[in-house]
HTML snippet that shows the backbone in 3Dmol.js (N, CA, C, O; Angstrom):
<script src="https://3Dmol.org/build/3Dmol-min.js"></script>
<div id="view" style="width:600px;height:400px;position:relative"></div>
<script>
const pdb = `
ATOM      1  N   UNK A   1      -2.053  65.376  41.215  1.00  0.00           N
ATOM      2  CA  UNK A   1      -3.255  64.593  40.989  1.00  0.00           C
ATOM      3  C   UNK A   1      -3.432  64.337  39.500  1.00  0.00           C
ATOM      4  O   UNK A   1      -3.606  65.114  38.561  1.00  0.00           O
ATOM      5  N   UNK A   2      -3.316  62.734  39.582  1.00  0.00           N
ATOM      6  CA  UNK A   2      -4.099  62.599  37.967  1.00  0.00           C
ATOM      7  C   UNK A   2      -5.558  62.748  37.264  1.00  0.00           C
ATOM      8  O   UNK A   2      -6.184  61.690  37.320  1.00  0.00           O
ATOM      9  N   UNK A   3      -5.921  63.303  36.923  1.00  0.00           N
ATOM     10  CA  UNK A   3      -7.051  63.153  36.744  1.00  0.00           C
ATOM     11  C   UNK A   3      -7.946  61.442  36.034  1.00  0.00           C
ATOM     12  O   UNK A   3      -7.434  60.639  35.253  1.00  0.00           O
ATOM     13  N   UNK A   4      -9.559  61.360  36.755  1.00  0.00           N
ATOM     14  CA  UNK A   4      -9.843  60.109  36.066  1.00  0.00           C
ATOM     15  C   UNK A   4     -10.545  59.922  35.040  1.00  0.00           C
ATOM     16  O   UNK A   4     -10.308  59.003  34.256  1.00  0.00           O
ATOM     17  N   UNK A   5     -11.836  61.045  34.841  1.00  0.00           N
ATOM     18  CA  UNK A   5     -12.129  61.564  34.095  1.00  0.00           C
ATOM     19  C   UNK A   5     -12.184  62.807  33.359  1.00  0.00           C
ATOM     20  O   UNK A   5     -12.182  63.849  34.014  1.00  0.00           O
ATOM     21  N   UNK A   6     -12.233  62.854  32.134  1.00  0.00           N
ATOM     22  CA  UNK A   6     -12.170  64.068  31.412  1.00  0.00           C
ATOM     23  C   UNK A   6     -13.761  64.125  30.655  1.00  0.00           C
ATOM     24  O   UNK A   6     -14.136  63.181  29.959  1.00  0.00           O
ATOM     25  N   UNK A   7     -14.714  65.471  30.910  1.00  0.00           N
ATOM     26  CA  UNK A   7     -15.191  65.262  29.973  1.00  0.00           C
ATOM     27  C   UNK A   7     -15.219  66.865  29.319  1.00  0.00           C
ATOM     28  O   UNK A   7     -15.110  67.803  30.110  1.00  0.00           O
ATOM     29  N   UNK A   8     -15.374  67.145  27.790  1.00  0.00           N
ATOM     30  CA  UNK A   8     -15.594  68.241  27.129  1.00  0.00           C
ATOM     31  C   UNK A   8     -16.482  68.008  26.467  1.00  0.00           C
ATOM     32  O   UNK A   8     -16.634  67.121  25.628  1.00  0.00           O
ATOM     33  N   UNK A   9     -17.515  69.254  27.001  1.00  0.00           N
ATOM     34  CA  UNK A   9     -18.799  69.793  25.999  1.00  0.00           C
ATOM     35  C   UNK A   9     -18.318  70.857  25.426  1.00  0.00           C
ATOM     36  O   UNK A   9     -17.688  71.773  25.954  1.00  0.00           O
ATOM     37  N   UNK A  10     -18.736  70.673  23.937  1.00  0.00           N
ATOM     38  CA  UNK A  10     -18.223  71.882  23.043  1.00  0.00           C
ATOM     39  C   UNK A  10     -19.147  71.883  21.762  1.00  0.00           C
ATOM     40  O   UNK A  10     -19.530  70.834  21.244  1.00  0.00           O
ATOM     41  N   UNK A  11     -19.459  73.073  21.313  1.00  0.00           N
ATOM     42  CA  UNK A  11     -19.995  73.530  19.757  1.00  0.00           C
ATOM     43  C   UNK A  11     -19.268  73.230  18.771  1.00  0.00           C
ATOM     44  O   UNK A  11     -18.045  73.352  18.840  1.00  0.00           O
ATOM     45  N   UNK A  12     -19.880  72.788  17.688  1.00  0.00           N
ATOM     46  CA  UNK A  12     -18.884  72.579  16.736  1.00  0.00           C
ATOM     47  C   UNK A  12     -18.161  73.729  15.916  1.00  0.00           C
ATOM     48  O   UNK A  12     -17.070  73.588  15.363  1.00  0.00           O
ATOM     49  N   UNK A  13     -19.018  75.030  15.917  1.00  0.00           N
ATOM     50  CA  UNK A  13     -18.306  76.028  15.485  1.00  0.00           C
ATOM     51  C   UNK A  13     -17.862  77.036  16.479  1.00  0.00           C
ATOM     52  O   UNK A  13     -17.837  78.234  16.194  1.00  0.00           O
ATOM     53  N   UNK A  14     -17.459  76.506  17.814  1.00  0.00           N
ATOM     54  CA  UNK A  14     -17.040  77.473  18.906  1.00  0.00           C
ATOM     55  C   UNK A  14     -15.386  77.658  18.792  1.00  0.00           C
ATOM     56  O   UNK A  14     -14.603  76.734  19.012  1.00  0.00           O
ATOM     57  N   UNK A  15     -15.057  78.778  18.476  1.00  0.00           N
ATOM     58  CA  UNK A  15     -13.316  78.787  18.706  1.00  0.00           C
ATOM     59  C   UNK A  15     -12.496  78.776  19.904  1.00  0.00           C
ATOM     60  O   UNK A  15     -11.271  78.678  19.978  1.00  0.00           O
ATOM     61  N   UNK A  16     -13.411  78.900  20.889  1.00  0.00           N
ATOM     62  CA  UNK A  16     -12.870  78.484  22.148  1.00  0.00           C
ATOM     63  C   UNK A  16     -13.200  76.860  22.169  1.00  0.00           C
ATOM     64  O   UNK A  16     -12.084  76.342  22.148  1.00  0.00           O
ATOM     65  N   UNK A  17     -13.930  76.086  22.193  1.00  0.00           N
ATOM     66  CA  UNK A  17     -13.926  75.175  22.163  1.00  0.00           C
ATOM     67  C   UNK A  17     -12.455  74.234  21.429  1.00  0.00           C
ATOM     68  O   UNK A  17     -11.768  73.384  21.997  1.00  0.00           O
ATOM     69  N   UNK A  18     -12.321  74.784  19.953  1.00  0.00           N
ATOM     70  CA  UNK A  18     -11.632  73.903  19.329  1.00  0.00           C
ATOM     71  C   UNK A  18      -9.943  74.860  20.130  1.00  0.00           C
ATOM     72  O   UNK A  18      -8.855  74.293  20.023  1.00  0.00           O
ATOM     73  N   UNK A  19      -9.994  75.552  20.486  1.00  0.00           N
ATOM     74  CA  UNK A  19      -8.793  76.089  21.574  1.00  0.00           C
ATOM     75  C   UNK A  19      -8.235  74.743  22.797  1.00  0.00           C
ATOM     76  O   UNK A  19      -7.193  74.110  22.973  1.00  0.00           O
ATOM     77  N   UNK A  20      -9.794  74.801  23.530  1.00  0.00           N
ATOM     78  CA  UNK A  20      -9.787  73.692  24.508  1.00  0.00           C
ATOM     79  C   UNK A  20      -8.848  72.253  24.284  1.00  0.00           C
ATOM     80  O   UNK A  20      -7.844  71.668  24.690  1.00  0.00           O
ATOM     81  N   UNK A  21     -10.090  72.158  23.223  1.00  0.00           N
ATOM     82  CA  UNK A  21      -9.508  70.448  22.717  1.00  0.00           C
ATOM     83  C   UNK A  21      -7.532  70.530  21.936  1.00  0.00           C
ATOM     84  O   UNK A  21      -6.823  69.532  21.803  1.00  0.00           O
ATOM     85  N   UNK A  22      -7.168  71.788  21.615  1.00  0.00           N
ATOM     86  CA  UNK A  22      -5.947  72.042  21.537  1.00  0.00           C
ATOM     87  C   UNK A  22      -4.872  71.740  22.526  1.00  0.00           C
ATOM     88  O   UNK A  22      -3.901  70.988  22.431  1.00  0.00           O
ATOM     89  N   UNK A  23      -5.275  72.502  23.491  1.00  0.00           N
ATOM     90  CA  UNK A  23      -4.729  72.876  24.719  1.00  0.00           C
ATOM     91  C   UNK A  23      -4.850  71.274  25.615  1.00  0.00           C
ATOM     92  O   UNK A  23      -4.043  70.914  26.473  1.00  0.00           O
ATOM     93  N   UNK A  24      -5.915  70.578  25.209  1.00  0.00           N
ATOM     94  CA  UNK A  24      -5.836  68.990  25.815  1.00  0.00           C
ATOM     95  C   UNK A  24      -4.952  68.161  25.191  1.00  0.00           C
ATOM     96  O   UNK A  24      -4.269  67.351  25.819  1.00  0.00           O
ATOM     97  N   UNK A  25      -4.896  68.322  23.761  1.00  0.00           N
ATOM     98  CA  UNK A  25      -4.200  67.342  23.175  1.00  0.00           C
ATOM     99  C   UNK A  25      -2.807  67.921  23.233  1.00  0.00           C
ATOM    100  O   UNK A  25      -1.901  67.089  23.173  1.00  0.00           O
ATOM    101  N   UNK A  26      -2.528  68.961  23.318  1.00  0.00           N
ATOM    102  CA  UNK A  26      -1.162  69.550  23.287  1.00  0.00           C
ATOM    103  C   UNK A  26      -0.421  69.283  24.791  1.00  0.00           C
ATOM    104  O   UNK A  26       0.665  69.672  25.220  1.00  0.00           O
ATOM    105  N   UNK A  27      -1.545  68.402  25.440  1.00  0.00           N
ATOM    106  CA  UNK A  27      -0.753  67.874  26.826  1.00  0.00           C
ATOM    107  C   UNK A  27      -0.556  66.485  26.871  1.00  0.00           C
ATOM    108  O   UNK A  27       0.287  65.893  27.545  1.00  0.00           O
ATOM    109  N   UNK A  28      -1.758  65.791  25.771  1.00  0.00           N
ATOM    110  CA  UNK A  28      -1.851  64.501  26.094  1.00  0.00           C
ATOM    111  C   UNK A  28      -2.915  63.877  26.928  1.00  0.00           C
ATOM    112  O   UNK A  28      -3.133  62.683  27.132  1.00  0.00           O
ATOM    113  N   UNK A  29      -3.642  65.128  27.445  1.00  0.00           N
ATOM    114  CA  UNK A  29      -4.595  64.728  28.062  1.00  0.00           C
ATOM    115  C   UNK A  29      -6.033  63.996  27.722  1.00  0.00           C
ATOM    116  O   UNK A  29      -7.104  64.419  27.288  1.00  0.00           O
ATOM    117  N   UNK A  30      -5.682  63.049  28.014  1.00  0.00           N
ATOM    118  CA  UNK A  30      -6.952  62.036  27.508  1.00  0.00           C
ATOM    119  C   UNK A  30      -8.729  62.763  28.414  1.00  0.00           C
ATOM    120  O   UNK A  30      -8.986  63.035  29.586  1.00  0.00           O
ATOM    121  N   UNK A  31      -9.661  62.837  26.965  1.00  0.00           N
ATOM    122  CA  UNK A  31     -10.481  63.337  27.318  1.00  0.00           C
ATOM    123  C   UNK A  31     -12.076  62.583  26.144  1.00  0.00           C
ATOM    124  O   UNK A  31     -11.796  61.821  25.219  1.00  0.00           O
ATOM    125  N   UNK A  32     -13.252  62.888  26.367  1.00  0.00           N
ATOM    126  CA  UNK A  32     -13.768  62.083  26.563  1.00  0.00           C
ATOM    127  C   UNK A  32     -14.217  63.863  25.733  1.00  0.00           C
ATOM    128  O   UNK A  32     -13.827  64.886  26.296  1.00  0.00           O
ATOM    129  N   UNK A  33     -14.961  63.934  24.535  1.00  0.00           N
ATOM    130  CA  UNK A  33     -15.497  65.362  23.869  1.00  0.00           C
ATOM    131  C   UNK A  33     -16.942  65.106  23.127  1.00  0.00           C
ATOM    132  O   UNK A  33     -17.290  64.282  22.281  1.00  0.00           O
ATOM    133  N   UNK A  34     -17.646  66.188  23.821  1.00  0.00           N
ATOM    134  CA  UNK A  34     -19.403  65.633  23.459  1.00  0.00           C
ATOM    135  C   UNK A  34     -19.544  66.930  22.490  1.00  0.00           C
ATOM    136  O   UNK A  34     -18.938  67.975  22.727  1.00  0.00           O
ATOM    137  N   UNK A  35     -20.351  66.769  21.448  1.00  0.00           N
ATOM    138  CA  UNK A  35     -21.034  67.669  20.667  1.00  0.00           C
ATOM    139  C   UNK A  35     -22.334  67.750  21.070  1.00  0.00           C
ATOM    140  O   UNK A  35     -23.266  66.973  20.863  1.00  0.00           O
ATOM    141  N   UNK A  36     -22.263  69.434  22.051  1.00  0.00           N
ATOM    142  CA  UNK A  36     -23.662  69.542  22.379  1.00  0.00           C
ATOM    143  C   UNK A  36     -24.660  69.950  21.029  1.00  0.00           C
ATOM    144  O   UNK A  36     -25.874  69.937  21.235  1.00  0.00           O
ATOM    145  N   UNK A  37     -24.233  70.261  19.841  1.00  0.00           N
ATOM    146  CA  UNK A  37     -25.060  70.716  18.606  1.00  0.00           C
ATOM    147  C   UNK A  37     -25.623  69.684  18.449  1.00  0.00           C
ATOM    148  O   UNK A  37     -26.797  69.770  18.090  1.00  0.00           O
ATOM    149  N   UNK A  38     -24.918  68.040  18.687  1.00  0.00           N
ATOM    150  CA  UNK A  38     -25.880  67.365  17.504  1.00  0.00           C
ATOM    151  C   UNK A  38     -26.063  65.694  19.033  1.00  0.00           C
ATOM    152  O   UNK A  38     -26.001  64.492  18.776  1.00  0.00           O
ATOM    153  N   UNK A  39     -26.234  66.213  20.151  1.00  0.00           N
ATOM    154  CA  UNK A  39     -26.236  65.565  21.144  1.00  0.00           C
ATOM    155  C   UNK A  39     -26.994  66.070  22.071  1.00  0.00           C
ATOM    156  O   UNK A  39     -26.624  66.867  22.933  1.00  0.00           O
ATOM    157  N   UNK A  40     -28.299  65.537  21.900  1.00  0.00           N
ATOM    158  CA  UNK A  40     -29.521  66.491  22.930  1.00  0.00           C
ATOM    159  C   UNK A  40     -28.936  66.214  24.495  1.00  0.00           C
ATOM    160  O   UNK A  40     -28.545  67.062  25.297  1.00  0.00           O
ATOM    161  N   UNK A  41     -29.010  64.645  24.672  1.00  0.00           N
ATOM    162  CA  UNK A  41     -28.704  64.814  26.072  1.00  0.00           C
ATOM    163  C   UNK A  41     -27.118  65.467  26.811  1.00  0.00           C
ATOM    164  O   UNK A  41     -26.895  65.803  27.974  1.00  0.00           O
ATOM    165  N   UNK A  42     -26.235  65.466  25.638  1.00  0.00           N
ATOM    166  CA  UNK A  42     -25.247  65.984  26.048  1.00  0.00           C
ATOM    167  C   UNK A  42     -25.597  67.380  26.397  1.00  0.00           C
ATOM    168  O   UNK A  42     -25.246  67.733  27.523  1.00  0.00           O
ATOM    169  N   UNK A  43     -26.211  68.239  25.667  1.00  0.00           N
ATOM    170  CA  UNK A  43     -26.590  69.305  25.811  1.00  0.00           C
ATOM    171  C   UNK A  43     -27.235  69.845  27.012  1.00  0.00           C
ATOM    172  O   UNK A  43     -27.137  70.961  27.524  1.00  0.00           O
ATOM    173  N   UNK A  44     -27.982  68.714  27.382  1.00  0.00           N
ATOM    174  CA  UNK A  44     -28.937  68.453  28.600  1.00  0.00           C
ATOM    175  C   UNK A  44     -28.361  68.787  29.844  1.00  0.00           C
ATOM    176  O   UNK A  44     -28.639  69.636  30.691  1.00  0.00           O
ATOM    177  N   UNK A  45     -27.328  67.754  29.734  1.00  0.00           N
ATOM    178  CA  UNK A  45     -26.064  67.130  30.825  1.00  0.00           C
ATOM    179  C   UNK A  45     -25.168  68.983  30.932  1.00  0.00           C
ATOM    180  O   UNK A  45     -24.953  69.704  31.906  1.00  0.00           O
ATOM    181  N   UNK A  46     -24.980  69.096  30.010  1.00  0.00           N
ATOM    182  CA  UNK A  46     -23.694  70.304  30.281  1.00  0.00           C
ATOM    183  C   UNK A  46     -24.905  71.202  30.905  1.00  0.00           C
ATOM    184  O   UNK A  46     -24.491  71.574  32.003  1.00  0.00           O
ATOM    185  N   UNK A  47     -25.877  71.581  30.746  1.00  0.00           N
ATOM    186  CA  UNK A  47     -26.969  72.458  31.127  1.00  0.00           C
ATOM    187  C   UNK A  47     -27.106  72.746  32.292  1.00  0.00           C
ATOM    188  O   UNK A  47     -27.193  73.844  32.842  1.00  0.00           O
ATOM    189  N   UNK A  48     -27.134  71.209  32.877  1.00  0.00           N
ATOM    190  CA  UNK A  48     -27.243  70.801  34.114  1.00  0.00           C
ATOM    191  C   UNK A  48     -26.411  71.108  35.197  1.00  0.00           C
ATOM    192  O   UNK A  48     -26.685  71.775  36.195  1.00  0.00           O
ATOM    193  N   UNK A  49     -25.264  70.497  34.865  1.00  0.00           N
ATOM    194  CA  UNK A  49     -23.823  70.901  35.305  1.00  0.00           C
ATOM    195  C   UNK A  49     -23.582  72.249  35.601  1.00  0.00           C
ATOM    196  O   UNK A  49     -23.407  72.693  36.735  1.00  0.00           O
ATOM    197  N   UNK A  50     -23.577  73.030  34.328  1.00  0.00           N
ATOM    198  CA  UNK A  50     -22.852  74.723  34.598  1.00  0.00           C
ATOM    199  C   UNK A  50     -23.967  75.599  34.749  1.00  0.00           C
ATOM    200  O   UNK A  50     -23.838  76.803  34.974  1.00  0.00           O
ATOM    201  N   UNK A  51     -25.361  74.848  34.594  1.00  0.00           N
ATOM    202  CA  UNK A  51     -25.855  75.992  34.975  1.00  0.00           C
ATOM    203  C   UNK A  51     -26.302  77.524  33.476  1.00  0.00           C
ATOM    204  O   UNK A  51     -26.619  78.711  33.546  1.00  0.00           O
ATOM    205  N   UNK A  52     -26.124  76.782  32.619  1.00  0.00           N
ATOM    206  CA  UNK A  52     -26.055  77.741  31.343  1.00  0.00           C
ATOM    207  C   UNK A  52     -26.181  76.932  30.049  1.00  0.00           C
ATOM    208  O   UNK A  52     -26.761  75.866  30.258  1.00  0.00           O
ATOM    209  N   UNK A  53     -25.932  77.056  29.183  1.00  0.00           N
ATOM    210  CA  UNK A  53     -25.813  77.044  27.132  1.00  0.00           C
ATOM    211  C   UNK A  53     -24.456  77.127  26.919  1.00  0.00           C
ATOM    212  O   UNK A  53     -24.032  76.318  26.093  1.00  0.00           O
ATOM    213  N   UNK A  54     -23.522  77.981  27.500  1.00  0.00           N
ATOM    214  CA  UNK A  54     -22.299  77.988  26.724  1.00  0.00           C
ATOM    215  C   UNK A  54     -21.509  77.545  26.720  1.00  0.00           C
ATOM    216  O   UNK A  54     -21.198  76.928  27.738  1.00  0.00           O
ATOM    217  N   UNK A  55     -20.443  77.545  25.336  1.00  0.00           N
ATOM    218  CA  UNK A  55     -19.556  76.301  25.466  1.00  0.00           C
ATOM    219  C   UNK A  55     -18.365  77.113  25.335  1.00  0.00           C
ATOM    220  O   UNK A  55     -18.374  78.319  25.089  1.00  0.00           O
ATOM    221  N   UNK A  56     -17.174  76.279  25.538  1.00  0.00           N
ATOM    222  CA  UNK A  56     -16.712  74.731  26.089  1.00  0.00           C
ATOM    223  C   UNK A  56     -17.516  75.057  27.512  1.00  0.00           C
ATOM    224  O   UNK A  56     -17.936  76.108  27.996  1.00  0.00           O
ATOM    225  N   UNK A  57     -17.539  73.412  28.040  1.00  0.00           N
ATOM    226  CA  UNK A  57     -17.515  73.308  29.365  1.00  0.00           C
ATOM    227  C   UNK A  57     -16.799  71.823  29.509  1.00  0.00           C
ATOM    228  O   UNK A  57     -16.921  70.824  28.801  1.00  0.00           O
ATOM    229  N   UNK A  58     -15.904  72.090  30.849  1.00  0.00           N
ATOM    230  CA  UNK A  58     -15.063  70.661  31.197  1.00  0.00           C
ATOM    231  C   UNK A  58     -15.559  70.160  32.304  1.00  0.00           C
ATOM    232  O   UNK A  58     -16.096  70.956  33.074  1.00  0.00           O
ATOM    233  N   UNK A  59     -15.521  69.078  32.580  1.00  0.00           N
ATOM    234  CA  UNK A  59     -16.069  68.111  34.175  1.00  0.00           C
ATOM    235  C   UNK A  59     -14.417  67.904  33.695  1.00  0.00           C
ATOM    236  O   UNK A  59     -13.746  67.982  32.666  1.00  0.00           O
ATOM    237  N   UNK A  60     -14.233  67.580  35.178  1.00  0.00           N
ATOM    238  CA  UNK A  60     -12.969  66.899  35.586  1.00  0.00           C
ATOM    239  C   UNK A  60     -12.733  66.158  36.965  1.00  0.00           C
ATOM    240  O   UNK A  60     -11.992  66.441  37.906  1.00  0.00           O
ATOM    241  N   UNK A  61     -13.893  64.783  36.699  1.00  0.00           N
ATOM    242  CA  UNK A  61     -13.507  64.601  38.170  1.00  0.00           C
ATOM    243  C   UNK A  61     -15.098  64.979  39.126  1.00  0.00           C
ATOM    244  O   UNK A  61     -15.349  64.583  40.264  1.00  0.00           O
ATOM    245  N   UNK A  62     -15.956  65.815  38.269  1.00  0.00           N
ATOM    246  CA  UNK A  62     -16.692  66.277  39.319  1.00  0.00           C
ATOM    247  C   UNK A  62     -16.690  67.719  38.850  1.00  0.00           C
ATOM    248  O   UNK A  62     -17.697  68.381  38.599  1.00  0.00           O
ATOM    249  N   UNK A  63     -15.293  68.165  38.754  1.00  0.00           N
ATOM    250  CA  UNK A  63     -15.364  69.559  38.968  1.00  0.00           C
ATOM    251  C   UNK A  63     -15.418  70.448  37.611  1.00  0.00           C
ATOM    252  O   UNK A  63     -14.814  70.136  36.584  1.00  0.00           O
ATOM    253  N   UNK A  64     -16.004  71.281  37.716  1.00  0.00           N
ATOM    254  CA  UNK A  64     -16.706  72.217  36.683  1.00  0.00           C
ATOM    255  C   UNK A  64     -16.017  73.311  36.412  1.00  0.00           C
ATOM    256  O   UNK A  64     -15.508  73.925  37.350  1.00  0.00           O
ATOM    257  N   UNK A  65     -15.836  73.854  34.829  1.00  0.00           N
ATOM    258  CA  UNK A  65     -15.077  74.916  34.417  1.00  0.00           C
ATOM    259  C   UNK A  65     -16.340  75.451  33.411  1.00  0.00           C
ATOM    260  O   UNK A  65     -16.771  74.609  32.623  1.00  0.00           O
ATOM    261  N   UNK A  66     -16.811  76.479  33.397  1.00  0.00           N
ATOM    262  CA  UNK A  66     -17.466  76.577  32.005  1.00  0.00           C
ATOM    263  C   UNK A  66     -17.465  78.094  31.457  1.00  0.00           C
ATOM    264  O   UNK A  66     -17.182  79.070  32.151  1.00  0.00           O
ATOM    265  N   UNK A  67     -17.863  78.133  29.968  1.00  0.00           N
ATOM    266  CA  UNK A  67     -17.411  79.133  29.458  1.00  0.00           C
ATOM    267  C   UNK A  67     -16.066  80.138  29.078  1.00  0.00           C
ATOM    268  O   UNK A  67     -16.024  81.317  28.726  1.00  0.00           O
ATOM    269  N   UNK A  68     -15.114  79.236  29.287  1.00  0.00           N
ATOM    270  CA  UNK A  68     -13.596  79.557  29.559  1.00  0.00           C
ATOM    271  C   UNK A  68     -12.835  79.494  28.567  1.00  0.00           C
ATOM    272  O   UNK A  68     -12.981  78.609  27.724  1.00  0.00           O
ATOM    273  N   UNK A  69     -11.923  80.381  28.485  1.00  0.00           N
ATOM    274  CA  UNK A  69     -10.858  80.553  26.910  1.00  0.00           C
ATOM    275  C   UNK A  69      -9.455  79.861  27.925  1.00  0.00           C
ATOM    276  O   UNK A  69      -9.528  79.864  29.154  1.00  0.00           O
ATOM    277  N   UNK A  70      -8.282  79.324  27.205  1.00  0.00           N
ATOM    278  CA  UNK A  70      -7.166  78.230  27.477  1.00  0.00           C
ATOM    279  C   UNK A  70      -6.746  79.160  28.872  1.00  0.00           C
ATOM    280  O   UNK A  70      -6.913  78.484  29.887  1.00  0.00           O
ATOM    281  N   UNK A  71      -6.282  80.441  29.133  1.00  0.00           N
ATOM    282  CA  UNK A  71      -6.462  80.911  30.146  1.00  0.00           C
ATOM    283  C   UNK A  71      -6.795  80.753  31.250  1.00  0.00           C
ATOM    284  O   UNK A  71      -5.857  80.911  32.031  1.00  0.00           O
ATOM    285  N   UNK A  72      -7.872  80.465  31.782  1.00  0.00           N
ATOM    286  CA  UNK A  72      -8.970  79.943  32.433  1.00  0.00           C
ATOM    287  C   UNK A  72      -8.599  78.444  32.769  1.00  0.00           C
ATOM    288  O   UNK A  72      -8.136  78.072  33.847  1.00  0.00           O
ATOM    289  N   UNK A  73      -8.901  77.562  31.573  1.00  0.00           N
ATOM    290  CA  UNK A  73      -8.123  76.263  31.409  1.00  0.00           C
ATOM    291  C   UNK A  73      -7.240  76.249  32.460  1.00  0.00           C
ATOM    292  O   UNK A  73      -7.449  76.037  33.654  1.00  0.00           O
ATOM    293  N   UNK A  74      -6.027  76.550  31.752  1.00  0.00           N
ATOM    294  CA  UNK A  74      -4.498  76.378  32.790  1.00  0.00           C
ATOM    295  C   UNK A  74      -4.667  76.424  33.997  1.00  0.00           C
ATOM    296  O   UNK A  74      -4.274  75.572  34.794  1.00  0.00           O
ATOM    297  N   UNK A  75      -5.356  77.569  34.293  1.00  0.00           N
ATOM    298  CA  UNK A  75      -5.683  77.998  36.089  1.00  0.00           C
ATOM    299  C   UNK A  75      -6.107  76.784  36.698  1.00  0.00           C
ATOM    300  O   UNK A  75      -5.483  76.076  37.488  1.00  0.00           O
ATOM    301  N   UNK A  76      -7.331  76.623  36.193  1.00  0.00           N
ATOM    302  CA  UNK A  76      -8.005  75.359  36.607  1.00  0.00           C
ATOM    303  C   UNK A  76      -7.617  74.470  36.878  1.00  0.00           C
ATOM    304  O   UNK A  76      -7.854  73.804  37.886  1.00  0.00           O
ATOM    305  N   UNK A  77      -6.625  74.179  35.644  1.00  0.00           N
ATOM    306  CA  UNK A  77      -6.220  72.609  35.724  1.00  0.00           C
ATOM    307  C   UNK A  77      -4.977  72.419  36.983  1.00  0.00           C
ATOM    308  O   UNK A  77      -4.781  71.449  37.715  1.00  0.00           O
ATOM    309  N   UNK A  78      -4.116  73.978  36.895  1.00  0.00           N
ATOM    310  CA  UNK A  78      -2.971  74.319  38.057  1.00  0.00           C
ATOM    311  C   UNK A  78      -4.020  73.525  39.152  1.00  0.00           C
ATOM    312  O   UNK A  78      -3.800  72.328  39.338  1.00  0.00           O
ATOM    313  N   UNK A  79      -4.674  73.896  39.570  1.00  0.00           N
ATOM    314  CA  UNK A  79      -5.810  74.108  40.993  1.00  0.00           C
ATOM    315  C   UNK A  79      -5.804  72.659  41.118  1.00  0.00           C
ATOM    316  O   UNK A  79      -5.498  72.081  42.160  1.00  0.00           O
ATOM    317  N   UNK A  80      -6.139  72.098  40.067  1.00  0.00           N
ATOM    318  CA  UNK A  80      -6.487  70.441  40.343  1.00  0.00           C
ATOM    319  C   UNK A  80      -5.360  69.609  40.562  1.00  0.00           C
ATOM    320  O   UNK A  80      -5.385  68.689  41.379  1.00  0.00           O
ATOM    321  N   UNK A  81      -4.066  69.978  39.653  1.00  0.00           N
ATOM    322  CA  UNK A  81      -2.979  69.423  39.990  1.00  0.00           C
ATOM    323  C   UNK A  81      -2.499  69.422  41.365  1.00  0.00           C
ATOM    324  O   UNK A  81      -1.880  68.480  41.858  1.00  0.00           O
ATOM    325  N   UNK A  82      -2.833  70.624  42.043  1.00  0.00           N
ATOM    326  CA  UNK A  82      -2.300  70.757  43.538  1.00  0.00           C
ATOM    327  C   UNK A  82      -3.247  70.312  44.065  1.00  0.00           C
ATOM    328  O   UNK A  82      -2.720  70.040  45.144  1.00  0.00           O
ATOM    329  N   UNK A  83      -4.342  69.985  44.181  1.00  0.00           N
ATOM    330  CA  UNK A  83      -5.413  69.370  45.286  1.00  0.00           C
ATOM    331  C   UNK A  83      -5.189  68.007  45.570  1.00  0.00           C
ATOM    332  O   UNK A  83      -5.341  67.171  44.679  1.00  0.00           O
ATOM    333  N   UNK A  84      -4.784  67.631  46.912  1.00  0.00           N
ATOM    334  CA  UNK A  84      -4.844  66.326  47.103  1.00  0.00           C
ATOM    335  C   UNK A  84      -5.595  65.807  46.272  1.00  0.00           C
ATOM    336  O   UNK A  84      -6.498  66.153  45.510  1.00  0.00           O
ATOM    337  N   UNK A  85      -4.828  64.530  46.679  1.00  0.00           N
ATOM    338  CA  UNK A  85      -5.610  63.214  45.884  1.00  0.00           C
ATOM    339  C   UNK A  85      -6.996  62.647  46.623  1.00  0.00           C
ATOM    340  O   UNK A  85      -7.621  61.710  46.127  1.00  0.00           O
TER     341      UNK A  85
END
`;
const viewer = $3Dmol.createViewer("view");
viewer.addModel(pdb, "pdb");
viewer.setStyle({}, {cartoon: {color: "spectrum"}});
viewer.zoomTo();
viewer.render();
</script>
């Protein structure tokens, strides 16, 4: 499965965050990255979504990862790759 959307909420001084956006670009994965520090409704939106404040958090599609170090990531993304289309 390809994914259609990507989105990342992240802090600007979170080191998991700037991990994330590593671990995306180190695939190529086109992604779509909100600064919840200086982006109320982004902040709003990720709130909404996971259920919490902390960052990173990824939508992919719908589906929700949050609070997660590249670890976590991989799993996830394994999971989505194998789920039908």
């Amino acid at each position: 499965m390809k994914p259609h959307k990507v989105r990342l909420f992240v802090k600007t001084f979170c080191g998991w965050c700037h991990e994330a956006q590593d671990w995306l670009d180190e695939r190529g994965i086109e992604y779509e990255c909100l600064d919840v520090n200086v982006d109320r409704a982004a902040r709003q939106e990720m709130a909404q979504l996971s259920g919490q404040t902390l960052a990173p958090v990824i939508e992919v599609d719908g589906e929700i990862l949050a609070d997660f170090d590249t670890d976590q990531l991989e799993e996830f993304w394994k999971k989505l790759e194998n789920s039908p289309a």
